[in-house]
C-alpha positions in Angstrom: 17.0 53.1 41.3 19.0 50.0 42.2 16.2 48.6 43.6 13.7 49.3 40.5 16.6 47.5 38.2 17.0 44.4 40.5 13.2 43.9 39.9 13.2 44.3 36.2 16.2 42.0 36.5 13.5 39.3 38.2 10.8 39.5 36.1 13.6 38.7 33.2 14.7 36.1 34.9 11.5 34.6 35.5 9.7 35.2 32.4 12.8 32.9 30.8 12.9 30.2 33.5 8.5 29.9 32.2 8.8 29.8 28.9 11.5 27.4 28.9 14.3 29.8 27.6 13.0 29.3 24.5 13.1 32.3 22.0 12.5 30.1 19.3 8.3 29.5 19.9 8.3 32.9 18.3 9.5 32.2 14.9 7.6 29.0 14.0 9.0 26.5 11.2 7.6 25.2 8.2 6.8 22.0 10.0 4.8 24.1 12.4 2.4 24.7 9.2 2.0 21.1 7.6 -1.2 18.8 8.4 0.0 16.3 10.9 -1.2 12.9 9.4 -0.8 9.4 11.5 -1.6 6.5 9.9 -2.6 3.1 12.1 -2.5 -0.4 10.7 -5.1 -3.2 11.8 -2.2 -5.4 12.5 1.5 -6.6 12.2 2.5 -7.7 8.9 4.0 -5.1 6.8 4.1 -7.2 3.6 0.5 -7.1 3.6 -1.4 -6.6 0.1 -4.0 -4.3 1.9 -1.4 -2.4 4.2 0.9 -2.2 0.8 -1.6 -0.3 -0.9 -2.8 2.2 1.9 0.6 2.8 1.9 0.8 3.9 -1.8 -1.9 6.2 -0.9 0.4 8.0 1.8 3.2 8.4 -0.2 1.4 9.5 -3.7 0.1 12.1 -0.9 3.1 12.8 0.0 4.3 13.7 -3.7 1.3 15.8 -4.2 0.9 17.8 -1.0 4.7 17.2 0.9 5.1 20.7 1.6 1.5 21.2 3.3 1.4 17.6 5.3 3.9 15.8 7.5 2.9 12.0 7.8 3.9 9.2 10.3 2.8 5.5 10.3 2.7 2.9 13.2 1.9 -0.6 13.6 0.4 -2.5 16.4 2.4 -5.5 17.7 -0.4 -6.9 19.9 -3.7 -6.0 19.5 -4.0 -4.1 22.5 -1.5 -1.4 21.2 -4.0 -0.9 18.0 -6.2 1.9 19.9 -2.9 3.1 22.0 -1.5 3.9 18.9 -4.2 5.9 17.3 -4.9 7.7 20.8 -1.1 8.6 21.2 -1.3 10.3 17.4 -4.5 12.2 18.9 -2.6 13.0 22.3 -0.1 14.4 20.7 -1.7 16.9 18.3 -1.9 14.9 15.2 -4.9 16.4 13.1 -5.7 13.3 11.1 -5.5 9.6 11.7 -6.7 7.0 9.7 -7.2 3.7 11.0 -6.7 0.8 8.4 -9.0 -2.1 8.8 -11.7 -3.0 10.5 -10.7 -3.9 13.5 -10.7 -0.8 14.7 -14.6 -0.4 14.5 -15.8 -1.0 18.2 -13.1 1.3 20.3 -12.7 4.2 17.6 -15.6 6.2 18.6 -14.8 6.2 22.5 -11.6 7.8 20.9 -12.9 10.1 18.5 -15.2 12.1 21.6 -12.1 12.1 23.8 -10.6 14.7 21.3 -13.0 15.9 18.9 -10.9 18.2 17.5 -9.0 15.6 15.6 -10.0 13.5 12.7 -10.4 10.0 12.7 -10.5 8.2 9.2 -12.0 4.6 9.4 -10.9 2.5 6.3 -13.0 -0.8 5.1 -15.8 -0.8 7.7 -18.0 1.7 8.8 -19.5 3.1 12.2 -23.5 4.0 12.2 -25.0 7.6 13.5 -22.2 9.4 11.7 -23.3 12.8 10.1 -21.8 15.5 8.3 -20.8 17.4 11.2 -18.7 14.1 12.8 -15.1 13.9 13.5 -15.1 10.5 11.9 -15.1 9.7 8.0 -15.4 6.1 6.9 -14.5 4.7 3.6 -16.2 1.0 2.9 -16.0 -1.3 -0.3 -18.3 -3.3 -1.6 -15.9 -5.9 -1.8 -18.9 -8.3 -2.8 -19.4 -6.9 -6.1 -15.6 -7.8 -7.2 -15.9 -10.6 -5.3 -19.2 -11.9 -7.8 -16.7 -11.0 -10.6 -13.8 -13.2 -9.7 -16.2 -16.2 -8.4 -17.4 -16.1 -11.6 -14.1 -16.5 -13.1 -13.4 -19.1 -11.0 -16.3 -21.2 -11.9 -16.0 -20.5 -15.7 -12.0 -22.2 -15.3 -12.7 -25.0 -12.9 -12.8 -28.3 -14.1 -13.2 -29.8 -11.2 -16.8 -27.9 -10.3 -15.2 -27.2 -7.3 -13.7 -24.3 -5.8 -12.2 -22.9 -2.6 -12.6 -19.7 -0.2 -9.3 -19.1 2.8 -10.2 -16.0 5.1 -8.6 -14.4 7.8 -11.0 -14.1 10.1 -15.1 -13.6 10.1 -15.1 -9.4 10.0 -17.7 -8.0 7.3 -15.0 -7.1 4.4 -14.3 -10.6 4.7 -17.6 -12.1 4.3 -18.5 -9.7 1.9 -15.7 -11.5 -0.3 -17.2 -15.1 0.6 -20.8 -14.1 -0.1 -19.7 -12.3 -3.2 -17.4 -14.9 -4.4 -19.9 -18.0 -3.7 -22.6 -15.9 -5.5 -20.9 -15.5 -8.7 -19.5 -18.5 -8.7 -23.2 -19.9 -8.6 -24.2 -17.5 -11.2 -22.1 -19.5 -13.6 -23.0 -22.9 -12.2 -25.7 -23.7 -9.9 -23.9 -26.8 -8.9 -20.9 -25.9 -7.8 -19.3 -27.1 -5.1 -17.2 -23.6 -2.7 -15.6 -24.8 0.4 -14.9 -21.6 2.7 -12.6 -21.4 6.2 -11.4 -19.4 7.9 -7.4 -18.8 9.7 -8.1 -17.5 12.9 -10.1 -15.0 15.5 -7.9 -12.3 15.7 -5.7 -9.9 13.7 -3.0 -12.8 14.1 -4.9 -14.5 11.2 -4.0 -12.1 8.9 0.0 -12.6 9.3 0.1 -16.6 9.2 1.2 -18.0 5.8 1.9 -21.4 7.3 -2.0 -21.6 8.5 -3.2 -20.0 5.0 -1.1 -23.2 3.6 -2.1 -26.1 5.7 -6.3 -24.8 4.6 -5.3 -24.3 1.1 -3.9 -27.9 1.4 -7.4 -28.6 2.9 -9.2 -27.5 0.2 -7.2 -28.8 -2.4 -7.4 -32.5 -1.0 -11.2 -32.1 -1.0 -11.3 -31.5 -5.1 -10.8 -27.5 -5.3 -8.8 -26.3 -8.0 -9.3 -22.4 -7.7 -8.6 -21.3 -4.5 -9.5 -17.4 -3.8 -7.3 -15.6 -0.4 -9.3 -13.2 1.6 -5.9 -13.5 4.3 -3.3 -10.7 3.8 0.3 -12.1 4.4 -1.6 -15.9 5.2 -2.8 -15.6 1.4 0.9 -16.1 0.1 0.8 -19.7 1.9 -2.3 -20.3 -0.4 -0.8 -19.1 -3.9 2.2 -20.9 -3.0 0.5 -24.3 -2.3 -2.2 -23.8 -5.2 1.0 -23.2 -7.6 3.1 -25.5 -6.0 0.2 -28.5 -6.9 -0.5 -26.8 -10.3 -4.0 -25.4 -9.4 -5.1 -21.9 -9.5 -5.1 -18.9 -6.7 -7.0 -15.5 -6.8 -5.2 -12.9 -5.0 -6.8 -10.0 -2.7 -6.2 -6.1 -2.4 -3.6 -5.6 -5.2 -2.2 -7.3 -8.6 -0.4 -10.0 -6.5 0.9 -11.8 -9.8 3.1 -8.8 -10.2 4.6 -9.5 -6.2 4.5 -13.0 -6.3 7.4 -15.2 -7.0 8.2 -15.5 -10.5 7.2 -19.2 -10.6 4.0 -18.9 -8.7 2.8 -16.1 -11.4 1.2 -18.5 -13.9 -0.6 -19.7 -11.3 -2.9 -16.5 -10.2 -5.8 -16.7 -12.0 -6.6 -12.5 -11.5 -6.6 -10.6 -7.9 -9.8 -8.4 -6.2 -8.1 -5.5 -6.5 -9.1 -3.3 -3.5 -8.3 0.8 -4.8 -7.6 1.7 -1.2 -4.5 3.7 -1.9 -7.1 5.5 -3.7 -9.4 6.2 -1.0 -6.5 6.8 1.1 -5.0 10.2 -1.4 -8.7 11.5 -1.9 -9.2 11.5 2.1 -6.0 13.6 2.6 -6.5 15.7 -0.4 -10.3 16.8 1.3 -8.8 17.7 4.4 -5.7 19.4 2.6 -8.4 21.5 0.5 -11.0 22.1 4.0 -13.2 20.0 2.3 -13.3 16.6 4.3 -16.8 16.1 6.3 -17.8 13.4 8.8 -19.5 10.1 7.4 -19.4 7.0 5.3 -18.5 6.9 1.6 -18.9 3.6 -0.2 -16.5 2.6 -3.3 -18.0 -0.4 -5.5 -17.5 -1.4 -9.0 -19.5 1.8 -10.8 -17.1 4.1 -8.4 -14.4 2.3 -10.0 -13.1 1.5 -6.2 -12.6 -2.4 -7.5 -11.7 -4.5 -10.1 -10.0 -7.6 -11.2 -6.8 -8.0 -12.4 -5.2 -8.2 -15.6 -1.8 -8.6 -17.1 0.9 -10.5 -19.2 0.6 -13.4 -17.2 -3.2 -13.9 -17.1 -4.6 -12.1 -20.1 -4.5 -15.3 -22.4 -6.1 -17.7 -19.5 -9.1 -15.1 -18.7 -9.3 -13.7 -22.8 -12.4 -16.0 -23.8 -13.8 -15.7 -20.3 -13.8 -11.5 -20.0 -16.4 -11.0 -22.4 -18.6 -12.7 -20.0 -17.3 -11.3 -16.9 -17.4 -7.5 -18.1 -21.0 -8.5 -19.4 -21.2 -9.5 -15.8 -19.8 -6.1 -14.3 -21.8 -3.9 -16.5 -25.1 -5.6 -14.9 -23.6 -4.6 -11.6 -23.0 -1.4 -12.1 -26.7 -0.4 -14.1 -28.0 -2.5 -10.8 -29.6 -5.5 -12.5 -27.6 -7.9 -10.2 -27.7 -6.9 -6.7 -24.9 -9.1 -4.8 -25.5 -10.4 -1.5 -23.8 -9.6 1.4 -23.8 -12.3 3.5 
């Protein structure tokens, strides 16, 4: 008998000392149930128009599904740690992460077969051979066809027939803008002069106002007097020096009047409004509701994914000029002007 108990005793002992002691495994959380959601930025700079708005995104998520999704973001410091990051969310169990920018492209598929049981959300490019059945969703604009609308503006304004273009660095959202942006500025006026350059060659270019200033100041001394930012965080050098010489500045991803200091707002002729916190809430809410397949959705102007901005501090400047430019848009959309890429 003593010998029977000192066993039973063991295998106690031992079944504790494997599980870790811990009774609790048993009686799972409420955390244990949520979606895990990870959210990866292209690059530093958290005052970012286009990081700003993915943001939103999360957090009107958050309101509408909190107690069915637990979300964490991260933020490379180098670009090295931009893959590590959204690897580490896979490694650890995450069942979503979205990647935001496009700079994640090249490296996210390697990822996405090293643990296909997660989900890998690619915002503002997309990846080709994706099906249905993928683990990877992309979501692209056609940032070109807001692009046309606020070129167009900027030509209709100018009076110097000249008109500038600052970009981050050459990735295909950004020379959608350019292409766009040239295009309906020469829809307007033939003749128009559009001086484009670009910051940089890495995600670096993105988080540089002082090198978004000294082009802007480029630009300006060659006869521009609308200047449109395609830069994140390097943009605010360019609205500051446009208002700064009393010329005009086009802002990028959301209403940047509204952030902008208070006497640089007059100056901010509209913004491309980019609806990515949008894109961001529909993508959770799919995968909340089981519905979220592999693939690539694009948002233009007839999905209502852009737009142009409008508000107390621009409405009388662009009021006999948005006639034209929603006669402009409604082409667009019924696909009577097809706007060029590149």
């Amino acid at each position: 008998m003593k010998r029977i108990m000192w066993l039973m005793a063991m295998i106690l002992i031992l079944s504790l000392v494997l599980t870790g002691c811990d009774t609790s495994t048993s009686q799972p959380g409420p955390e244990a149930d949520k979606l895990r959601i990870g959210m990866v930025f292209n690059s530093a700079g958290d005052e970012n128009p286009f990081f700003v708005r993915a943001q939103q995104g999360l957090e009107r998520a958050e309101e509408q599904f909190g107690d069915r999704i637990q979300t964490e973001t991260a933020t490379p410091t180098k670009d090295r740690e931009r893959m590590q990051l959204v690897q580490q969310f896979a490694e650890d169990g995450f069942d979503m992460v979205i990647c935001v920018g496009s700079l994640f492209t090249q490296e996210l598929p390697r990822v996405a077969q090293e643990y296909p049981d997660t989900r890998f959300v690619l915002l503002d490019n997309t990846i080709p051979d994706l099906n249905a059945a993928s683990n990877i969703s992309c979501v692209s604009f056609r940032e070109q066809e807001g692009a046309f609308l606020t070129g167009a503006m900027a030509a209709l304004v100018s009076e110097s027939k000249t008109i500038g273009f600052v970009g981050g660095m050459k990735i295909p959202p950004i020379e959608r803008i350019e292409a766009g942006y040239r295009a309906g500025a020469q829809y307007i006026n033939p003749d128009i002069t559009v001086i484009a350059e670009y910051i940089g060659y890495s995600g670096a270019a993105f988080n540089d106002p002082a090198a978004g200033k000294a082009i802007a100041e480029q630009e300006l001394a060659k006869g521009a007097d609308v200047i449109i930012q395609a830069a994140g965080t390097s943009g605010d050098g360019v609205i500051e020096v446009a208002a700064a010489r009393g010329k005009l500045a086009i802002g990028l991803d959301v209403d940047q009047t509204l952030t902008a200091p208070e006497d640089q707002r007059e100056y901010i002729l509209t913004s491309l409004e980019k609806k990515l916190d949008e894109a961001v809430f529909l993508t959770i809410q799919s995968l909340v509701e089981g519905k979220l397949q592999g693939g690539i959705t694009e948002l233009g102007l007839k999905e209502d994914g852009l737009g142009y901005s409008e508000n107390q501090y621009n409405q009388d400047r662009i009021a006999d000029i948005k006639p034209k430019i929603e006669e402009i848009k409604a082409k667009i959309i019924s696909g009577e002007l097809t706007i060029p890429e590149k």
